[in-house]
C-alpha positions in Angstrom: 2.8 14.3 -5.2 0.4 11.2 -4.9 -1.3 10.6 -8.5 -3.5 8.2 -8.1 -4.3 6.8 -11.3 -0.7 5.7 -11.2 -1.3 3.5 -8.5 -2.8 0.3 -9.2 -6.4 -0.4 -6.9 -6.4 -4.5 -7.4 -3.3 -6.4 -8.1 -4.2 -10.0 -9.2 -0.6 -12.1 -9.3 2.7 -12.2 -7.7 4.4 -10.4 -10.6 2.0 -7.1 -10.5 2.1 -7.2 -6.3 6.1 -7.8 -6.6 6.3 -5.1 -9.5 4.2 -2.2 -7.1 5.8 -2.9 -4.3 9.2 -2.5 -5.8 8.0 0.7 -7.7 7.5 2.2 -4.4 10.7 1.4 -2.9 12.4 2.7 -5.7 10.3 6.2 -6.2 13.8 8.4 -5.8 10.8 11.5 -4.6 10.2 9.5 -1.5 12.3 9.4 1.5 12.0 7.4 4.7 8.7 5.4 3.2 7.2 3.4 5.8 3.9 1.5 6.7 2.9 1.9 10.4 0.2 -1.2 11.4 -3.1 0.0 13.3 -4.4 -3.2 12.9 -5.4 -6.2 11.3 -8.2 -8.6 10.4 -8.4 -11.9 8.8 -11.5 -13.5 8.6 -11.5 -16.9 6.3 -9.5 -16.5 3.5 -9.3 -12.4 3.4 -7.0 -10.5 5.5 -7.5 -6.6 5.6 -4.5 -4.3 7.1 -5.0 -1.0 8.5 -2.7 1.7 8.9 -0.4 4.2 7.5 2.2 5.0 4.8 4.5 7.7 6.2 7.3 9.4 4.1 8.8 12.5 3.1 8.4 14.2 0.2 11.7 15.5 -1.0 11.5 18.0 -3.7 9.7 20.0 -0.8 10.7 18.2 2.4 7.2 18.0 3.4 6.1 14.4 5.4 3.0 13.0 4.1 1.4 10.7 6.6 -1.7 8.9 4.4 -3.9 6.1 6.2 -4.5 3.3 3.5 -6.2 0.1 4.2 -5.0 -3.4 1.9 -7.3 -6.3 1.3 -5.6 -9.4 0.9 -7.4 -12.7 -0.5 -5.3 -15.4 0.5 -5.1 -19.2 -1.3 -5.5 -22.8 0.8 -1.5 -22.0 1.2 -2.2 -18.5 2.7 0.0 -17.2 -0.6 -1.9 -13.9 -1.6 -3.7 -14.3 -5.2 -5.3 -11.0 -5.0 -4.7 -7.3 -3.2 -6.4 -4.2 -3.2 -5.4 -1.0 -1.9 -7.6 1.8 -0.8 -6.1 5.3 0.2 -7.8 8.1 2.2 -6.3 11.3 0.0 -9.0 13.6 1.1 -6.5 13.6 4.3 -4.0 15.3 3.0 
């Protein structure tokens, strides 16, 4: 299922966030992928985001629902420069 040394923790220009973010959408395994918001901080130029990713696994129809928190550092043009994500997999 989740394999995380294929996930990148810190993504440090547009090209890698764009590149992850489309890698995800596109994971043919995954159905109904989603990010449900708990909450979010910004304090200066970091934004954090709380919450979880919900989808289904499809080889064995099972929904995974993993909470994952993303730190965002944000340019004078609030434009992100810099993302990190951090998962909680001992919940699944």
């Amino acid at each position: 299922m989740l394999n995380s040394s294929t996930l990148p923790v810190t993504l440090t220009n547009k090209e890698e966030i764009e590149a992850r973010y489309n890698q995800v959408r596109e994971d043919k395994e995954w159905d109904e992928q989603r990010y449900v918001t708990a909450r979010q901080v910004v304090q200066g130029s970091t934004m954090a985001w709380e919450g979880t990713w919900k989808a289904t696994y499809k080889p064995l129809n099972k929904t995974v629902e993993l909470p994952i928190v993303i730190m965002f550092e944000l340019d004078q043009h609030a434009q992100i420069v810099r993302e990190r994500h951090f998962y909680d997999e001992a919940s699944l």
